[in-house]
MIDOSE-1310 file (N, C-alpha, C; in nm, 2 decimals, decimal comma, always signed):
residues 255
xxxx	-0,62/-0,66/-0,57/-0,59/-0,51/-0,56/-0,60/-0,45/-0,70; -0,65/-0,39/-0,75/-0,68/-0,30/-0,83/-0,58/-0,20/-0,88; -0,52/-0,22/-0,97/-0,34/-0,16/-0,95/-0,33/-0,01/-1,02; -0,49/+0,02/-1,11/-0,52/+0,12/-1,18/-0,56/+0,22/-1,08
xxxx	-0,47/+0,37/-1,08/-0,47/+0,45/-0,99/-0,40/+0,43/-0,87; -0,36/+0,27/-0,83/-0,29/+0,24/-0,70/-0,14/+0,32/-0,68; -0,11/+0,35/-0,59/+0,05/+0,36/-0,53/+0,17/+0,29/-0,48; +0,21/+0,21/-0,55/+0,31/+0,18/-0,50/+0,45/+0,19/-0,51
xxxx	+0,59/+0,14/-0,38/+0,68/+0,19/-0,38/+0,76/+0,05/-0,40; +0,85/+0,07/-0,50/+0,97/-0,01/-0,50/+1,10/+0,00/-0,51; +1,13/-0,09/-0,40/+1,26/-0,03/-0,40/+1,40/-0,10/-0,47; +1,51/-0,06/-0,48/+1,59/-0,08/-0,57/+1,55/-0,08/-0,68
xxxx	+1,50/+0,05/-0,75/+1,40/-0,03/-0,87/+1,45/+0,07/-1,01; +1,62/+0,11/-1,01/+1,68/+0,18/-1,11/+1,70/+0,07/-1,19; +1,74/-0,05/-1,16/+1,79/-0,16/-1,27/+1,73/-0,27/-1,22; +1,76/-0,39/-1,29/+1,68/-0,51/-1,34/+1,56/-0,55/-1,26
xxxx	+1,51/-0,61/-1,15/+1,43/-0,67/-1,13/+1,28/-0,57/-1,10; +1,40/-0,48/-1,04/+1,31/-0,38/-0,96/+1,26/-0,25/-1,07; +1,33/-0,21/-1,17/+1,32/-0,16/-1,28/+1,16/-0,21/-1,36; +1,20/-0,35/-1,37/+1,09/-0,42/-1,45/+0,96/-0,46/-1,35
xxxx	+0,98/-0,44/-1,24/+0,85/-0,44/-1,15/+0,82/-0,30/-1,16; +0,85/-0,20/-1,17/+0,78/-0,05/-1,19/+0,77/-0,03/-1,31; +0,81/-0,04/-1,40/+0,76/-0,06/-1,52/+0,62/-0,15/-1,57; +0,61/-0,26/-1,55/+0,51/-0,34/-1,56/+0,37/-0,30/-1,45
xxxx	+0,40/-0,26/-1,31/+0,27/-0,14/-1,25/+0,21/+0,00/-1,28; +0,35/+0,03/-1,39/+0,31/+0,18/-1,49/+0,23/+0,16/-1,58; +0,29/+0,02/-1,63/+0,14/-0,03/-1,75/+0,04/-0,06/-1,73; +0,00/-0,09/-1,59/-0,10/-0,10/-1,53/-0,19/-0,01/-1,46
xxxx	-0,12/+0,12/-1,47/-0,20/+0,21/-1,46/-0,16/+0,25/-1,29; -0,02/+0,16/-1,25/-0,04/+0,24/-1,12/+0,09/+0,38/-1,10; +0,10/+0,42/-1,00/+0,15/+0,56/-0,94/+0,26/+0,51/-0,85; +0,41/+0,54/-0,90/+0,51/+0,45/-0,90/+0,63/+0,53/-0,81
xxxx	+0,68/+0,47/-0,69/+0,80/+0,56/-0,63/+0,91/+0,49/-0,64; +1,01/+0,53/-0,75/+1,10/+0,47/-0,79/+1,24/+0,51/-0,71; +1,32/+0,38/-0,65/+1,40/+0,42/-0,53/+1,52/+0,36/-0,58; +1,61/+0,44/-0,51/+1,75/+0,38/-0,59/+1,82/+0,47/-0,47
xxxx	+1,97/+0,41/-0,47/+2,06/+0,45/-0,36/+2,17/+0,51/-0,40; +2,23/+0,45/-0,52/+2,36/+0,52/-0,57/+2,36/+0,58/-0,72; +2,20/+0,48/-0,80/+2,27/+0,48/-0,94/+2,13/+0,60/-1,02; +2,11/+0,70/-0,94/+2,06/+0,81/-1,03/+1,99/+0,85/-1,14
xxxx	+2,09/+0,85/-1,22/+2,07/+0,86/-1,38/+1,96/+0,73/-1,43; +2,01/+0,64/-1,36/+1,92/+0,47/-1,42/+1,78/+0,51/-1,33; +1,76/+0,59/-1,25/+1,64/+0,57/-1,18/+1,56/+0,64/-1,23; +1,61/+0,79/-1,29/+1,58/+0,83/-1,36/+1,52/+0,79/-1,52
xxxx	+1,57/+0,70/-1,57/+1,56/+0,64/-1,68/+1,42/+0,55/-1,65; +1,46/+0,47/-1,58/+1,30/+0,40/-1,51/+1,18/+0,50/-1,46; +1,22/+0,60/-1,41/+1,08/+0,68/-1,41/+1,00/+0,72/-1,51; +1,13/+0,74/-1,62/+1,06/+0,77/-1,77/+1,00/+0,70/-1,79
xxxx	+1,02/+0,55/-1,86/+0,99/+0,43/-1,87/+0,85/+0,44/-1,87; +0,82/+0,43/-1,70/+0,69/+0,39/-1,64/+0,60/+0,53/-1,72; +0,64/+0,62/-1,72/+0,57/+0,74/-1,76/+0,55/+0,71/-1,89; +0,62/+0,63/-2,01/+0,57/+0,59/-2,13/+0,55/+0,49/-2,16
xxxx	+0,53/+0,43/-2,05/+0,40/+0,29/-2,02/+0,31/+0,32/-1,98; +0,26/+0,44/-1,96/+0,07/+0,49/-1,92/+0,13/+0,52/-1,75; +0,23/+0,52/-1,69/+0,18/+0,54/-1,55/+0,26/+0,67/-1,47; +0,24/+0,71/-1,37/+0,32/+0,83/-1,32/+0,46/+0,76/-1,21
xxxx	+0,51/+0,80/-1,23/+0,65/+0,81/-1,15/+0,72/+0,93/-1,07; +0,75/+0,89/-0,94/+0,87/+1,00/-0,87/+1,00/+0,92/-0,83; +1,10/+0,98/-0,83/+1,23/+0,92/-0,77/+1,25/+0,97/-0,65; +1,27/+0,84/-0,58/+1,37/+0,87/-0,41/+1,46/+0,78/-0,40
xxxx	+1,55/+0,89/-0,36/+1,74/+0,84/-0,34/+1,70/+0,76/-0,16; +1,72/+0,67/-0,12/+1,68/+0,62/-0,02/+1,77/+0,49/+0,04; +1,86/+0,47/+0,10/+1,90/+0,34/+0,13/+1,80/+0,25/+0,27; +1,72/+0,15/+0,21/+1,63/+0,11/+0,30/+1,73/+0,03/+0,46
xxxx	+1,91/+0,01/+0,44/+1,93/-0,01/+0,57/+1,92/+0,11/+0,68; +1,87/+0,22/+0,65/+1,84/+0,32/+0,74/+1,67/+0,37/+0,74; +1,66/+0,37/+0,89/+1,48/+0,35/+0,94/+1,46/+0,50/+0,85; +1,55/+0,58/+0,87/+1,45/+0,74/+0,83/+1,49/+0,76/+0,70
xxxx	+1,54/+0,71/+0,65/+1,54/+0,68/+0,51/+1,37/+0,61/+0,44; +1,38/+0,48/+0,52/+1,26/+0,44/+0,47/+1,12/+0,52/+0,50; +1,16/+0,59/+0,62/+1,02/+0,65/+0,65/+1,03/+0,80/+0,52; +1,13/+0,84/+0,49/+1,12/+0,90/+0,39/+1,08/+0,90/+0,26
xxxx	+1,09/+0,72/+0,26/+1,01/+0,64/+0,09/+0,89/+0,70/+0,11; +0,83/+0,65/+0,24/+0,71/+0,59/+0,25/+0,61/+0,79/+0,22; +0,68/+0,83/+0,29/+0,62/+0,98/+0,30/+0,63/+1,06/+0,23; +0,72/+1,03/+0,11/+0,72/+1,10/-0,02/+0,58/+1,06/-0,12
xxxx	+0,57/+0,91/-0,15/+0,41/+0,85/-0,14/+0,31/+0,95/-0,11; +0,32/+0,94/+0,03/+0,13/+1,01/+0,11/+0,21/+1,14/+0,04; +0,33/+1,22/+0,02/+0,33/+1,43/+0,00/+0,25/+1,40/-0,14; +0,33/+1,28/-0,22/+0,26/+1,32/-0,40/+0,15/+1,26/-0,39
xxxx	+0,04/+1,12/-0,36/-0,03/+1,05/-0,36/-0,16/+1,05/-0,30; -0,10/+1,03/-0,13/-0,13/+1,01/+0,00/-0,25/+0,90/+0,03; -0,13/+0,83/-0,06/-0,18/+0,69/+0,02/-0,07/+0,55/-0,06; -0,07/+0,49/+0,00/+0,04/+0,36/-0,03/-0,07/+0,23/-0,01
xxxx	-0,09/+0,14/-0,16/-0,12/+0,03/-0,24/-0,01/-0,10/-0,20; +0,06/-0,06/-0,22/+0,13/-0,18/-0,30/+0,33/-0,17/-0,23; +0,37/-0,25/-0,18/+0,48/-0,26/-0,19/+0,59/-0,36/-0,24; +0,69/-0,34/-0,28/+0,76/-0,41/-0,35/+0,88/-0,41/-0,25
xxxx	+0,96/-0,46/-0,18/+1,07/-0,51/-0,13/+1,17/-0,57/-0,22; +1,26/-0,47/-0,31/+1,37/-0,58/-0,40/+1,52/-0,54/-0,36; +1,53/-0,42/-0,27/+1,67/-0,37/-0,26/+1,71/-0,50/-0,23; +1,83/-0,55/-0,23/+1,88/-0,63/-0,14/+2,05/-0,63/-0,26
xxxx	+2,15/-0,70/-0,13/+2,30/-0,67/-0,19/+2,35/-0,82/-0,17; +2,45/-0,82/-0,17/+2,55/-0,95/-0,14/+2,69/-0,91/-0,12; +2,81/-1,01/-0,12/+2,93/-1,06/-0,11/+3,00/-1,13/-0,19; +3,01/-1,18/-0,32/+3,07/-1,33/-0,32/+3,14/-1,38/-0,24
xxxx	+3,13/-1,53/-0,19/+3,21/-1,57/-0,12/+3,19/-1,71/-0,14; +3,31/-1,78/-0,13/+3,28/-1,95/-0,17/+3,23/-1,99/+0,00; +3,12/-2,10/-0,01/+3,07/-2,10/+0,12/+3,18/-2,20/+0,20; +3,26/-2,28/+0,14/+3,33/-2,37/+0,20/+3,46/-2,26/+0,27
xxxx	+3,51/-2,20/+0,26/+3,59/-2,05/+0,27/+3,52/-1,97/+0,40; +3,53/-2,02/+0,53/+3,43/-1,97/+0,66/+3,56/-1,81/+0,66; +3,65/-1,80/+0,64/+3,71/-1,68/+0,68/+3,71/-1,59/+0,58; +3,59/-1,62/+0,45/+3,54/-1,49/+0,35/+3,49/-1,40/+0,40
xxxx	+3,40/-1,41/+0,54/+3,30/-1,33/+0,56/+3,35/-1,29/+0,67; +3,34/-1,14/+0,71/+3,32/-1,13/+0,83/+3,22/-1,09/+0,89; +3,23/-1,02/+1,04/+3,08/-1,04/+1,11/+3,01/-0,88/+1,03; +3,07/-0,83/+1,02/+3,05/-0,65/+0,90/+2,98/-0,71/+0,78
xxxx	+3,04/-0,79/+0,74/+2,94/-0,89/+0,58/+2,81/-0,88/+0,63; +2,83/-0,97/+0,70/+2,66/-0,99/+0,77/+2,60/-0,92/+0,78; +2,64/-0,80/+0,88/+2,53/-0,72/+0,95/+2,49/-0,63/+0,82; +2,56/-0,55/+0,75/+2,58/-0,52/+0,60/+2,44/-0,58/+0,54
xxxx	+2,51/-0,71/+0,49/+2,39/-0,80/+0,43/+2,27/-0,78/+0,49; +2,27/-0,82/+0,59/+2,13/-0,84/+0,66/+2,07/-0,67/+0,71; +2,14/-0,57/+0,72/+2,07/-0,49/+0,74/+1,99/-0,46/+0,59; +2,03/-0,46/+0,46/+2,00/-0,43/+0,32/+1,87/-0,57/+0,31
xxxx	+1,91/-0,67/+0,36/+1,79/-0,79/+0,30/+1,70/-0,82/+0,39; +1,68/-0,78/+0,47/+1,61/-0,81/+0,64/+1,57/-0,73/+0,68; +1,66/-0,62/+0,70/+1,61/-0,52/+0,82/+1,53/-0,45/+0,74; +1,60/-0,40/+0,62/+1,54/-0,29/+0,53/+1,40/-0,34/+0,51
xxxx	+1,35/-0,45/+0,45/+1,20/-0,49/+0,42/+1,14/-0,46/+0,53; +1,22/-0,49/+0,66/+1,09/-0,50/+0,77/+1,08/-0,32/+0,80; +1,18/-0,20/+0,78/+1,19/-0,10/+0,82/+1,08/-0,05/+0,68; +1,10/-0,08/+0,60/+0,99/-0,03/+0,47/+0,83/-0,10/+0,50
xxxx	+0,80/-0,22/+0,56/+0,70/-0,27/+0,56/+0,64/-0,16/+0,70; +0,75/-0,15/+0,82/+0,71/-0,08/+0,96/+0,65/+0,06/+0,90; +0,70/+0,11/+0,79/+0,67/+0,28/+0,75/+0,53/+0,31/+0,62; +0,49/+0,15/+0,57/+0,39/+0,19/+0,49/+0,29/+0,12/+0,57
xxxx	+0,31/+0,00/+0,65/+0,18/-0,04/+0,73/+0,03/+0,06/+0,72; +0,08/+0,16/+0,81/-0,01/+0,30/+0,87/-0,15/+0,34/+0,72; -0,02/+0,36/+0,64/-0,13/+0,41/+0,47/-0,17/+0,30/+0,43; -0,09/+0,13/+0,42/-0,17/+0,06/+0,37/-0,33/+0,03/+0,43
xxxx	-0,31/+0,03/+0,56/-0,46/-0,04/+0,65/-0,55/+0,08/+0,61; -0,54/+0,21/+0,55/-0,63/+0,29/+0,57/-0,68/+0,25/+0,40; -0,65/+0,17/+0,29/-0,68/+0,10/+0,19/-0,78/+0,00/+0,21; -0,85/-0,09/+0,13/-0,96/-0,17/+0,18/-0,87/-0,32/+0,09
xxxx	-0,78/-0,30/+0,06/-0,66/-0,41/-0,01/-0,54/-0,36/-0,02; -0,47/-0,41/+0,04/-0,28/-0,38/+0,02/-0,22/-0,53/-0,01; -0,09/-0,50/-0,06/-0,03/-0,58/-0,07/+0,14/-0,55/-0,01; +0,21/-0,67/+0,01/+0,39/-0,62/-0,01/+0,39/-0,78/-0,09
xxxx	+0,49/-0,74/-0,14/+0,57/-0,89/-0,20/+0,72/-0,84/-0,15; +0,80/-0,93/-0,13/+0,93/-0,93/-0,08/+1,03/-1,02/-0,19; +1,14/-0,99/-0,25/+1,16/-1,02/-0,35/+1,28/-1,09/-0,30; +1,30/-1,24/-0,25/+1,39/-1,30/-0,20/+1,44/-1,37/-0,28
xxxx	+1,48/-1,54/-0,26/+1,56/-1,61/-0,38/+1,58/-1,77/-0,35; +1,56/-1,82/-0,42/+1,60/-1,96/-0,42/+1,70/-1,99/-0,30; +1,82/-1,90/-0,29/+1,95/-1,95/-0,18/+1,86/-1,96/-0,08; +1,79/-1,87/-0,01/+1,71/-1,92/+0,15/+1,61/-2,02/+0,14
xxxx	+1,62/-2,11/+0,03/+1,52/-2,25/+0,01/+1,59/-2,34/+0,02; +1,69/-2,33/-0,07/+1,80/-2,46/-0,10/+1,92/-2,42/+0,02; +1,97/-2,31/+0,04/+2,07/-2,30/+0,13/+2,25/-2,30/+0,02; +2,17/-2,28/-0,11/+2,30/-2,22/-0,24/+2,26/-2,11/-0,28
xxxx	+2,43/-2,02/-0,32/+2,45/-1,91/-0,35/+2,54/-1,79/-0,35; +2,52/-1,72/-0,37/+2,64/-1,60/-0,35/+2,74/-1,62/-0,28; +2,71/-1,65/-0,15/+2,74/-1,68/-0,02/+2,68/-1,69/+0,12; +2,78/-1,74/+0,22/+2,64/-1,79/+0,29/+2,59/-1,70/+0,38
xxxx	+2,62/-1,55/+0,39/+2,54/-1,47/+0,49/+2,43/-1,42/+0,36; +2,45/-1,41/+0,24/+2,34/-1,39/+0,12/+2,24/-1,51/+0,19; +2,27/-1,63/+0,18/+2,20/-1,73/+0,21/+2,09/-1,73/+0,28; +2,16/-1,67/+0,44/+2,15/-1,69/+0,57/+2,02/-1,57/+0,58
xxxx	+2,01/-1,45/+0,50/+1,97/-1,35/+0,50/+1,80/-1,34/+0,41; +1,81/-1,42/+0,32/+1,74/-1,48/+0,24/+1,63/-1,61/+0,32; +1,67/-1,65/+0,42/+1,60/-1,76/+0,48/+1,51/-1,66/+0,58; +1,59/-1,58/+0,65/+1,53/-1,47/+0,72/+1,44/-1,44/+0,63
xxxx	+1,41/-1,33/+0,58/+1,32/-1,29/+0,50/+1,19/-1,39/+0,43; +1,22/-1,44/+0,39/+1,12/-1,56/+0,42/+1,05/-1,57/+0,54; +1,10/-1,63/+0,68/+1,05/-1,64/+0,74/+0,98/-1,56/+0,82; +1,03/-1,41/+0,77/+0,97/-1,28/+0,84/+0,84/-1,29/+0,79
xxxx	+0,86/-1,30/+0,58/+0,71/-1,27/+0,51/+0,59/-1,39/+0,57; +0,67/-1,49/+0,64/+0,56/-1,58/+0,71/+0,49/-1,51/+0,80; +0,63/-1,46/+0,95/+0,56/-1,40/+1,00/+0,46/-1,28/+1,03; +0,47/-1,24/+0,90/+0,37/-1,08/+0,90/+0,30/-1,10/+0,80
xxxx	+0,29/-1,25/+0,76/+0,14/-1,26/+0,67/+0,03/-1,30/+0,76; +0,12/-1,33/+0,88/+0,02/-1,39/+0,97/-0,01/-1,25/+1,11; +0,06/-1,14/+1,10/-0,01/-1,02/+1,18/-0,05/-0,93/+1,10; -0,05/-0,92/+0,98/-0,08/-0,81/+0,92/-0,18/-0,84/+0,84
xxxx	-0,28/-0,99/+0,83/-0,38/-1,00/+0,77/-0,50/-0,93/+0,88; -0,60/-0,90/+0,82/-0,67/-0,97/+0,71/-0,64/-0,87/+0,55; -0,59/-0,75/+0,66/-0,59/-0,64/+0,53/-0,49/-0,64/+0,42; -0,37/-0,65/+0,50/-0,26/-0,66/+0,39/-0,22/-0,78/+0,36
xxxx	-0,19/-0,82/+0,23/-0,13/-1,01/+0,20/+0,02/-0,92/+0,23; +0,12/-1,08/+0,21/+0,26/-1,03/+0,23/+0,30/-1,15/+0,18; +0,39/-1,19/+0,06/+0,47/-1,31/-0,01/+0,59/-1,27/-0,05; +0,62/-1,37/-0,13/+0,78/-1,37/-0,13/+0,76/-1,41/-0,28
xxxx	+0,87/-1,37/-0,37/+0,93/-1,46/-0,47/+1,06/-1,48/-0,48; +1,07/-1,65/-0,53/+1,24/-1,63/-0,50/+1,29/-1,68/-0,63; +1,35/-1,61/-0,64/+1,43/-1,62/-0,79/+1,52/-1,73/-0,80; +1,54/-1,81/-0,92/+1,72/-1,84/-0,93/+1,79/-1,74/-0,97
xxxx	+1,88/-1,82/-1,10/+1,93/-1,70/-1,15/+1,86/-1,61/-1,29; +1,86/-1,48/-1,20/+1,82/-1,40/-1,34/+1,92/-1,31/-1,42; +1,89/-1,31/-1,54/+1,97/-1,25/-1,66/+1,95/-1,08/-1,62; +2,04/-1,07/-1,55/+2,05/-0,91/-1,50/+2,21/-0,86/-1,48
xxxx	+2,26/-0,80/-1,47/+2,39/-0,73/-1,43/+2,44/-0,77/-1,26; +2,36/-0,84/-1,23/+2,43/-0,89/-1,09/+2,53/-0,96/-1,06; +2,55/-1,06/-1,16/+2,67/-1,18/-1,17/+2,76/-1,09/-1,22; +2,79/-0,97/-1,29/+2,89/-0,95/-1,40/+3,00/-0,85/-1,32
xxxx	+2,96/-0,83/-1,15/+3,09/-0,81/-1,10/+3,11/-0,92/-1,02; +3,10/-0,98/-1,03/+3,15/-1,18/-1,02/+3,27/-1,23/-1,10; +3,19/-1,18/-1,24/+3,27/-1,28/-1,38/+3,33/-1,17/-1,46; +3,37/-1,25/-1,55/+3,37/-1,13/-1,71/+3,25/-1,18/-1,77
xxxx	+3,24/-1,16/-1,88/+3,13/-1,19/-1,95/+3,15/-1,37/-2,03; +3,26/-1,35/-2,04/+3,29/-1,48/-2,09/+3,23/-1,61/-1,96; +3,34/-1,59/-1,86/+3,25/-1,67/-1,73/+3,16/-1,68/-1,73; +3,06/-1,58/-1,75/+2,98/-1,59/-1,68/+2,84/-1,62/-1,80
xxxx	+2,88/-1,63/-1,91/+2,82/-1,73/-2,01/+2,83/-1,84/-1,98; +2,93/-1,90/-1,93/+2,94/-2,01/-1,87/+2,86/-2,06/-1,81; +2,81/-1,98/-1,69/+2,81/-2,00/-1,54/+2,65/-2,03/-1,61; +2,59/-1,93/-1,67/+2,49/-1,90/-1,71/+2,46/-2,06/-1,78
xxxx	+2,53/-2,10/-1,87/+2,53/-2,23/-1,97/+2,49/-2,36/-1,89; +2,59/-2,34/-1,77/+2,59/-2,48/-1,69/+2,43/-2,43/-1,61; +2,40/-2,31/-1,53/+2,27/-2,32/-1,49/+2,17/-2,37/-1,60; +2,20/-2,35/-1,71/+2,04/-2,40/-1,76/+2,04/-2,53/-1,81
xxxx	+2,13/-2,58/-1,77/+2,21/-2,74/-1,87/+2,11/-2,82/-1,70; +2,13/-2,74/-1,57/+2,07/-2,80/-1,46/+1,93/-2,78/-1,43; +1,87/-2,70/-1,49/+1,72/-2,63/-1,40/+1,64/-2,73/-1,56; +1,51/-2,78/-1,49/+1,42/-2,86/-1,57/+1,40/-2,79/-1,70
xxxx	+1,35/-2,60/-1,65/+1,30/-2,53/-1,80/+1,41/-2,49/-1,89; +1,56/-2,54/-1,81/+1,64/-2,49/-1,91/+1,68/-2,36/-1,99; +1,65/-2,28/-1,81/+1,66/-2,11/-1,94/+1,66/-2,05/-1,78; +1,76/-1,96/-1,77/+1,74/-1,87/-1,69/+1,61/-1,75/-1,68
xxxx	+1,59/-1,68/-1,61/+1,50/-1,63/-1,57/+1,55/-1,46/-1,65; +1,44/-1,39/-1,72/+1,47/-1,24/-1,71/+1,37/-1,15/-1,62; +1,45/-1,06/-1,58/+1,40/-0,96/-1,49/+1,25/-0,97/-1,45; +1,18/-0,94/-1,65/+1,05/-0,93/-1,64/+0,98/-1,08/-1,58
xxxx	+1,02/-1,21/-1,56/+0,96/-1,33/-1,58/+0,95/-1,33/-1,43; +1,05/-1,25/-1,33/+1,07/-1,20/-1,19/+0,95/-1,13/-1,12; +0,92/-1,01/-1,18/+0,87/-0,92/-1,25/+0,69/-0,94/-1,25; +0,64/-0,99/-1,30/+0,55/-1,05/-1,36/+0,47/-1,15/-1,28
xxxx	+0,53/-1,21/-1,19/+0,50/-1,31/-1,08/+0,46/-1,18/-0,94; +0,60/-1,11/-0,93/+0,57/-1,00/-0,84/+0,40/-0,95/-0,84; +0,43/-0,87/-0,99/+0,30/-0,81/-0,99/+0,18/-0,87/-0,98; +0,13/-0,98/-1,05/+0,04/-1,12/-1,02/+0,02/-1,11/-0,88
xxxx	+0,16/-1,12/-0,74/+0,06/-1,12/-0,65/+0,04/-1,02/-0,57; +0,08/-0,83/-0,65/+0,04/-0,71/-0,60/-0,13/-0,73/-0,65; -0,14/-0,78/-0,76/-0,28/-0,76/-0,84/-0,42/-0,86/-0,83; -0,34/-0,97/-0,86/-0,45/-1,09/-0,86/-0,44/-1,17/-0,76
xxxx	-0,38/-1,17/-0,68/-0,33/-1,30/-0,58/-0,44/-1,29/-0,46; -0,60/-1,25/-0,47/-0,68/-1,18/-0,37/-0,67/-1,26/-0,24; -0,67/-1,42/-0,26/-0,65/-1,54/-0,13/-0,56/-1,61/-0,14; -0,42/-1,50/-0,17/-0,29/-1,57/-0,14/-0,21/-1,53/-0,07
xxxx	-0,17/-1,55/+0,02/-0,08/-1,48/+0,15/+0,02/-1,58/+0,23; +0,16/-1,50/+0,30/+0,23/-1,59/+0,34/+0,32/-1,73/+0,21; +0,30/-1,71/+0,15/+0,37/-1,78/-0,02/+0,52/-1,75/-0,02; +0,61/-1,86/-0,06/+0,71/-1,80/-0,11/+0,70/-1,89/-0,29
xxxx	+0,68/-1,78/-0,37/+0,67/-1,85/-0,46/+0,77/-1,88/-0,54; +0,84/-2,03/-0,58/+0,97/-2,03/-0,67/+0,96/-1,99/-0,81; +1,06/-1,88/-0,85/+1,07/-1,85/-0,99/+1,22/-1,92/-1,02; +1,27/-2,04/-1,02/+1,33/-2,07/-1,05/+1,36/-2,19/-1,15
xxxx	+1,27/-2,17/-1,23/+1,29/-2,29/-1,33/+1,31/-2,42/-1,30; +1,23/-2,42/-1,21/+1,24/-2,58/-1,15/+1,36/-2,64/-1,09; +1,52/-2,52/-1,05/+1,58/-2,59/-1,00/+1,57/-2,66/-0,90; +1,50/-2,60/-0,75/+1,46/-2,70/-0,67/+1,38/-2,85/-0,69
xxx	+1,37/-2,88/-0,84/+1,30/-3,04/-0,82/+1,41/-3,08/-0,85; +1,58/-3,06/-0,90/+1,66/-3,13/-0,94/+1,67/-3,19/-1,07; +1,72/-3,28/-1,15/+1,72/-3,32/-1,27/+1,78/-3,43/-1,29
């Protein structure tokens, strides 16, 4: 896909992962709908960004666990554009919760969770379908995580929610070809503001210390390194579809 002049929409995309995926498609020359739910001013800041990386930007306030929300991403796109390229799937939230601890979560966690990491992608992917197939190449990436590989993490409806997603981007790389690809990347941990209502900062240097003391490359992941894989398979990935690709530093081979 050809990302110069393209449209695409991403969501969560005022801070880290999703920040640095609209940013890095502004450099590229594509036409960017930068989506955020609570944090405004930062979405704003990312619109700039992309605008002085070579590319255009709009902001929509949007929470993808509601269907007319997302049909609102998608149709703000076709009012300024009219036409949708490229999708990015990164909203997604969590819980902490120690997984051994079954009375952390309740069944509200879940649905919560899973409406933000599951439902949302498939309600975002159900609302740009229509513009993508009228393209002669689309893409979505879905921006999941190591925990729905290994089955570690946040917690376990994060976990549980994360596996889903995955197995959705199986199943809609296999109805939504030949036109549109659809993949996954799954992160470990990345160097973003997510852990830090977890920890203090001290912690969570820690936390950060002992992850890289265990992953083969020895280095947590940043935004852009998230980022960068994304866009690879908005751009270059022409016969790759159904992928979940690991960005996790080789934790899954162990050490």
């Amino acid at each position: 896909m050809n990302l110069k002049e393209s449209v695409c929409i991403v969501t969560g995309s005022a801070t880290g992962t999703g920040a640095a995926c609209a940013v890095q498609l502004a450099r590229k020359g594509a036409r960017v709908v930068v989506n955020y739910t609570k944090s405004a001013s930062e979405a704003k800041a990312t619109a700039e960004k992309c605008k002085a990386a070579g590319g255009e930007a709009i902001v929509v306030q949007a929470d993808v666990a509601l269907d007319a929300d997302c049909r609102k991403l998608a149709q703000a796109a076709l009012d300024k554009w009219d036409r949708i390229d490229g999708l990015v799937n990164n909203a997604g939230i969590t819980k902490f919760a120690a997984a051994a601890d079954l009375d952390a979560l309740t069944a509200e966690d879940f649905q919560r969770i899973y409406a933000v990491n599951v439902i949302g992608p498939y309600q975002m992917i159900r609302a740009c379908v229509p513009a993508m197939k009228r393209q002669t190449a689309a893409s979505i990436v879905n921006v999941s995580s190591i925990s729905g590989v290994m089955g570690i993490g946040s917690s376990t409806a994060y976990v549980a929610s994360k596996g889903a997603l995955n197995a959705m981007t199986l199943a809609l790389a296999r109805s939504l070809a030949p036109g549109i690809r659809v993949n996954a990347v799954c992160p470990g941990l990345i160097e973003t503001r997510w852990h830090l209502s977890r920890f203090s900062e001290e912690d969570y240097a820690k936390f950060k210390a002992n992850y890289e003391k265990a992953v083969p490359l020895a280095k947590a992941a940043s935004a852009d390194d998230v980022a960068e894989v994304a866009v690879w398979l908005l751009e270059g990935a022409a016969q790759v579809t159904g992928e979940t690709i690991l960005v996790d530093g080789g934790l899954h081979l162990g050490k």
